[in-house]
N, C-alpha and C positions, 0 to 999 in steps of 0.2 A: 305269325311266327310259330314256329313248331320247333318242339324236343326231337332230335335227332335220337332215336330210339336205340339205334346197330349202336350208336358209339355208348349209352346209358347200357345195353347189356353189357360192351363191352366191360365196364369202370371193373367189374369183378364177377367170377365164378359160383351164382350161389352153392354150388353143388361142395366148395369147397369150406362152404364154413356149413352146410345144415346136412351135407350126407347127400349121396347119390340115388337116394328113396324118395323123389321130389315126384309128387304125383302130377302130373302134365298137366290138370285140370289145375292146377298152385303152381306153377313155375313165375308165372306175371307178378303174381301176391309174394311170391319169395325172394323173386330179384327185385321186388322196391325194397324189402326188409334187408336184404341182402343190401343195398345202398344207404340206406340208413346205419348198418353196421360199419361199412366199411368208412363215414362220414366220420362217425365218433371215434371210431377208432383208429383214424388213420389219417384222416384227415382236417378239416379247420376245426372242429370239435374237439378234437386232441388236443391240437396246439395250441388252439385260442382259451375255452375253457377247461380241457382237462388238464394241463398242463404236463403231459405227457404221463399224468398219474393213472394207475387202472382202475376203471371202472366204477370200482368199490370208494374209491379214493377221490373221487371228483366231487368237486362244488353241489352237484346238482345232487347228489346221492349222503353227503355229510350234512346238506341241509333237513334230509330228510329224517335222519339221524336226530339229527337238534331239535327241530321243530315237531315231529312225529303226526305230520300233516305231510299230503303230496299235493297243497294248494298251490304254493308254487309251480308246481313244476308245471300241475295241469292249467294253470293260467298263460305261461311259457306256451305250452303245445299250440292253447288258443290264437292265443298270440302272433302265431308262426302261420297258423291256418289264413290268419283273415290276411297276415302280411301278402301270404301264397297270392289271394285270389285277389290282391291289387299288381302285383307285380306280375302276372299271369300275360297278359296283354303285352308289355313292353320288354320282358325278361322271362321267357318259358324258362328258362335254364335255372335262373333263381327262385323260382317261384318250384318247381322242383327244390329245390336245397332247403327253400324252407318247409315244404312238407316233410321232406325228412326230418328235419330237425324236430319236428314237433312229434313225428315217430319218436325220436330219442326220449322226450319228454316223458310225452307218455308213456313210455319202457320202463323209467324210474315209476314214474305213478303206480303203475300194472305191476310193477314187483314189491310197492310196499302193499298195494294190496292183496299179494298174493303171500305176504308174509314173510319176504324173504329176509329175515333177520341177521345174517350178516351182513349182509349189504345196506337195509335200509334202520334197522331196529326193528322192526316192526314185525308183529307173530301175525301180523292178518287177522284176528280177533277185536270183535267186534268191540267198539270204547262207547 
């Protein structure tokens, strides 16, 4: 079983959320990013976890707040990865969704450690 590729670029435009500067040699690497974006934001991510709260305001981003660890989140991404490559075989489509998901994960992670302190707490210095 194979991912229908036409209809996965179709799901959204990267060019509309990261600019029309998308160097050709990144266009593959931006429309998976590119669907990972549009997952959390738009879709069962939203509604299931975010609660249609922004970004800043989701589950996954206030724990990080709390706890001032991105363990969680990077055990989630794990998590999603090994789910990926059972479900791979019998469900390409989901097995996609959970690599995404576990982009998202990691997003949270990669912005506390990049210090993004309104969103996560955290200055990115070293504890």
């Amino acid at each position: 079983m194979s991912i229908d590729q036409g209809r996965l670029r179709a799901l959204i435009n990267p060019a509309e959320i990261f600019g029309e500067n998308i160097s050709p040699d990144y266009r593959h690497f931006v429309s998976v990013l590119a669907d990972a974006y549009k997952q959390t934001a738009t879709g069962k991510g939203r509604e299931r976890h975010g609660r249609a709260l922004p970004w800043r305001d989701q589950p996954m981003m206030t724990e990080l707040r709390q706890m001032q660890t991105p363990a969680g989140q990077l055990f989630q991404a794990r998590k999603k990865l090994l789910e990926s490559m059972k479900l791979f075989e019998v469900d390409p489509k989901r097995a996609y969704a959970e690599v995404l998901g576990a982009i998202v994960y990691a997003a949270a992670a990669a912005q506390f450690y990049r210090g993004d302190e309104e969103a996560t707490g955290s200055t990115g210095e070293a504890r």
